[in-house]
N, C-alpha and C positions, 0 to 999 in steps of 0.2 A: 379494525376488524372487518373481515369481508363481509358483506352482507349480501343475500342472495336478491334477483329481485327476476320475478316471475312475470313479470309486465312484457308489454313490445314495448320499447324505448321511444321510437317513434311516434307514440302517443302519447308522449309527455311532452306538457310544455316548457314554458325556456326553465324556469325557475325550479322547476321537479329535474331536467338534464342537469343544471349544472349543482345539483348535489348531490346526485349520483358523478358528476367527474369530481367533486371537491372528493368524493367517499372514497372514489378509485384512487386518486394522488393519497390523498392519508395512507393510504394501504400500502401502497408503493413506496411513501417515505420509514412507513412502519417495520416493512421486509428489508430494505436495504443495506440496516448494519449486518441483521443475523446470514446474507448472502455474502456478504463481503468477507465474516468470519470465517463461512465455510469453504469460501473460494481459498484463504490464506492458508486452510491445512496446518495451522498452529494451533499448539493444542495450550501455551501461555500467555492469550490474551485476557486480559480485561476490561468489565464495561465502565465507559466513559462519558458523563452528559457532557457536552460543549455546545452552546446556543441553542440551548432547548433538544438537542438532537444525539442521538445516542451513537457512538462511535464503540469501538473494541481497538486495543492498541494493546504493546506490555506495558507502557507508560505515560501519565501525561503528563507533564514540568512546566511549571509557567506556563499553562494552559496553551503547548506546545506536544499535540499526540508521537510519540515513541515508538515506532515501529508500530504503523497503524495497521488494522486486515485495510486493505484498500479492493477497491471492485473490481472483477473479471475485467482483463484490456484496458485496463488502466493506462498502460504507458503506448497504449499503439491503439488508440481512438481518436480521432479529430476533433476540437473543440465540439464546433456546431455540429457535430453527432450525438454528441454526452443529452443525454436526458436532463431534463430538468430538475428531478431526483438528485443525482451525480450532480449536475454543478452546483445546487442549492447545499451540497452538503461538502464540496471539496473545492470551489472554488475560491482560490484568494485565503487558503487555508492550508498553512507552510507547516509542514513534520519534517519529522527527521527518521531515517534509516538508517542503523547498527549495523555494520557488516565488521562481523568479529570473525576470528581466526577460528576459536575454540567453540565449543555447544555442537548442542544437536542442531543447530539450524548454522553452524560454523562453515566458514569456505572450506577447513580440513576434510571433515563429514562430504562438504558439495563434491572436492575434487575426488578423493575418494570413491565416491560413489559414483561419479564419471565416468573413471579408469575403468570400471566395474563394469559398465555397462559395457562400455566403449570396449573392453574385453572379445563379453558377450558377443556382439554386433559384428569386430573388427579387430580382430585379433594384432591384425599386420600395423593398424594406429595404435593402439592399446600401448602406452609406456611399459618397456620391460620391469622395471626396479622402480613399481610405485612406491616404496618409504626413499628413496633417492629421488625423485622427483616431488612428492612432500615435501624435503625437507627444501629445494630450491625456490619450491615455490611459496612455505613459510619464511625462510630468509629473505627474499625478494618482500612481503608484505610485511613485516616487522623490522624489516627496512625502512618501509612507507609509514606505519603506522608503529609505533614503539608500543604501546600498549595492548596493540592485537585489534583494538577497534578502529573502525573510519566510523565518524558519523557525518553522515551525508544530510543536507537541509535541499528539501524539495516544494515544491508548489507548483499550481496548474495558476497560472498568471497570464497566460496568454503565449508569451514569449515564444515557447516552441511552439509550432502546429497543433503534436498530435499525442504530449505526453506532459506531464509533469516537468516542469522546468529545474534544472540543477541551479540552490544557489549557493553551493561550494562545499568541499569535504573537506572536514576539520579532524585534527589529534584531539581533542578534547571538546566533551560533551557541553562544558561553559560555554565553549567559542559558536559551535553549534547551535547553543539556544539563543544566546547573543542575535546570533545572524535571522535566525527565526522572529526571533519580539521585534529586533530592528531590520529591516532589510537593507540598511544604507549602509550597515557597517560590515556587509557581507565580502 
C-alpha cells in the first residue's frame, strides 16, 4: 500500500530512507501483476501465487504459467534495462504461449482483423478474397500444428539480448511442459 509521507526526505536518516525505499519496491512489486493484466487486454485470465508472487495466466500446470499477461515491452527491452521488479518476477521463469487457430484471441480473429484494417488503411494491399486467403492460411497452420495449437516454451534466460528466449514450439502441451520443468529435454 502507498503510504503518503509529508516529510523532506532529505532529512531523514539512513535507516528512516531505506524504508521508505523497502515501502516504494513493495509497492512496485504489489502493482506489477494487476499492470501486466491490463496491458494483456484478456479478459480470461486468472490469479496465480507462484513463489510468493502473484502472477495472472489462463493456466498454471506443474507450476508452469499458461499464457501469462506478461509486462508492457516485454520482448523488446534489454536485460539490464528490465527493473528489478520484472526480473525478480520473470526471470529464469519458463511459460508457455498458446497460439491456437480458433477463439477470440485465435490467429483466424488476428488475421481477419488485419485484412480489415489493412482494408481501411490500403485498400490496394488489402487481399481481395479474405475467406480464400483464410482458408490458405489455415491449411498452411494445420499443416504445422494438427491440432490448431503451437505451444510455444519461453524464458528470459539471458540467451537473447533483449527478449524472452524461445525454447521450442511443440504439438502437444505434455511435450511443452516437459520442456519447461526440464530444459535439457528441450
Amino acid at each position: 500500500m502507498i503510504r503518503r509521507i509529508d516529510r523532506n526526505l532529505a532529512a531523514l536518516d539512513l535507516a528512516a530512507l531505506e524504508i521508505v525505499q523497502h515501502s516504494a519496491r513493495q509497492t512496485l512489486v504489489e502493482i506489477a501483476p494487476y499492470l501486466e493484466r491490463l496491458h494483456s487486454g484478456r479478459a480470461d485470465l486468472q490469479a496465480f501465487q507462484l513463489d510468493g508472487l502473484l502472477f495472472y495466466a489462463v493456466e498454471l500446470v506443474e507450476g508452469v504459467l499458461v499464457d501469462p499477461a506478461l509486462p508492457a515491452g516485454f520482448d523488446d527491452t534489454a536485460h539490464q534495462q528490465r527493473d528489478d521488479v520484472q526480473r525478480a518476477r520473470w526471470w529464469k521463469r519458463p511459460f508457455i504461449e498458446c497460439s491456437a487457430w480458433d477463439g477470440p484471441y485465435g490467429l483466424e480473429a488476428s488475421h481477419r482483423a488485419g485484412q480489415v484494417a489493412l482494408a481501411q488503411f490500403s485498400p490496394a494491399l488489402a487481399t481481395q478474397d479474405v475467406d480464400e486467403f483464410i482458408a490458405m492460411r489455415r491449411a498452411h497452420w494445420f499443416g504445422a500444428w494438427p491440432d490448431g495449437v503451437r505451444y510455444e516454451v519461453r524464458c528470459i534466460d539471458g540467451t537473447a539480448p533483449d527478449r524472452a528466449t524461445s525454447w521450442g514450439t511443440f504439438v502437444l502441451m505434455a511435450e511443452a511442459l516437459d520442456c519447461a520443468v526440464h530444459r535439457w529435454r528441450c
